[in-house]
C-alpha positions, 0 to 999 in steps of 0.5 A, a space after each residue: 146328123 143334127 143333135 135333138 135338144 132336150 124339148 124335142 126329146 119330150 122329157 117329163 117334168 119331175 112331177 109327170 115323172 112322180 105321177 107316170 107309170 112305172 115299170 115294177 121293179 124295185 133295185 137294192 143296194 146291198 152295202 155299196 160303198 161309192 156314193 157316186 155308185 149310187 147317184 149313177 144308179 138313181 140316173 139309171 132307173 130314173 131313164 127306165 122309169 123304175 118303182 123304187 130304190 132301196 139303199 140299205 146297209 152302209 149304202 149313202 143315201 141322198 142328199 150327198 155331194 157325190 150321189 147328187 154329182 152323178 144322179 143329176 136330180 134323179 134323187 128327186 124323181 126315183 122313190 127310195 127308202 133306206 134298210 138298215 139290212 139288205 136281209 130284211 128289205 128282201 124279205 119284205 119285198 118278198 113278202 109283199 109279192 117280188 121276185 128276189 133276184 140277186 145279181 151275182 156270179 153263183 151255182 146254178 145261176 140264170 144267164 141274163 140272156 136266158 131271163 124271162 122277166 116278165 114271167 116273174 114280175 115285179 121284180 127286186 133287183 139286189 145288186 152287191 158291195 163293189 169288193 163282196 158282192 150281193 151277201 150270202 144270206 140274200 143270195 140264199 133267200 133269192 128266188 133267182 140268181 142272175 149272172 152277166 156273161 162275161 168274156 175278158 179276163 176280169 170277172 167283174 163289172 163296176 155297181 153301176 154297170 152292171 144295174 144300167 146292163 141288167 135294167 136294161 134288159 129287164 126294161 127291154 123285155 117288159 117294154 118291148 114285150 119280148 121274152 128270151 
């Protein structure tokens, strides 16, 4: 098997990317700690053609050493605006039409196997603090939990791995148009 070269994997140029359509889904990032947490996120929906990404809290922002090691230019392809609070940017995604979806282990939480994401466009993706996960208040405010089944004995996933599970899932519905 022969290895594509990056002409034959007909990439989009920056400014086709800033132009292109976009699925509607804005991720936020609730206080996370590891800028290079964030740069994986950004290389992330920048592969699914996110709308935006929201970097709130004590989460870096670009231009940083560590985000731009991981993000490998997606920086200057995803659009991101930074929030003071967690809070305040879900309450105004909320206001302006998303569905608030906190990805986090609760009671009564939708199983990402079971979400219909589709039916609930656009969405807001809030993913947590590496140690406390997405916040109490924002948990409260959101219209569904999600929760990423697990098996092993550890009952937690790494930031980044649990956005690239969760985008691609939602991003396999909305493209594929398929619904669980």
């Amino acid at each position: 098997m022969r290895k594509l070269k990056n002409e034959e994997l007909e990439r989009l140029s920056v400014e086709d990317f800033k132009t292109a359509a976009k699925i509607p889904v804005v991720l936020v990032l609730d206080n996370v700690r590891s800028h290079l947490n964030v740069g994986s996120v950004f290389r992330t929906a920048d592969a699914f053609k996110i709308e935006a990404i929201y970097l709130c809290g004590i989460t870096g922002v670009p231009p940083h050493r560590d985000i731009q090691k991981t993000a490998l230019g997606a920086t200057d392809t995803v659009e991101w605006r930074y929030s003071e609070t967690t809070l305040t940017a879900a309450q105004e995604l909320k206001e302006n039409g998303y569905t608030i979806c906190a990805i986090e282990q609760a009671e009564k939480a939708t199983m990402l196997q079971e979400l219909n994401a589709t039916a609930l466009m656009p969405l807001a993706l809030v993913f947590g603090n590496e140690v406390d996960g997405v916040d109490q208040e924002v948990v409260s405010l959101s219209d569904v939990v999600i929760e990423i089944p697990q098996f092993g004995t550890k009952h937690s996933l790494n930031v980044s791995v649990s956005a690239g599970i969760v985008i691609w899932e939602v991003a396999r519905q909305i493209i594929f148009n398929e619904r669980h």
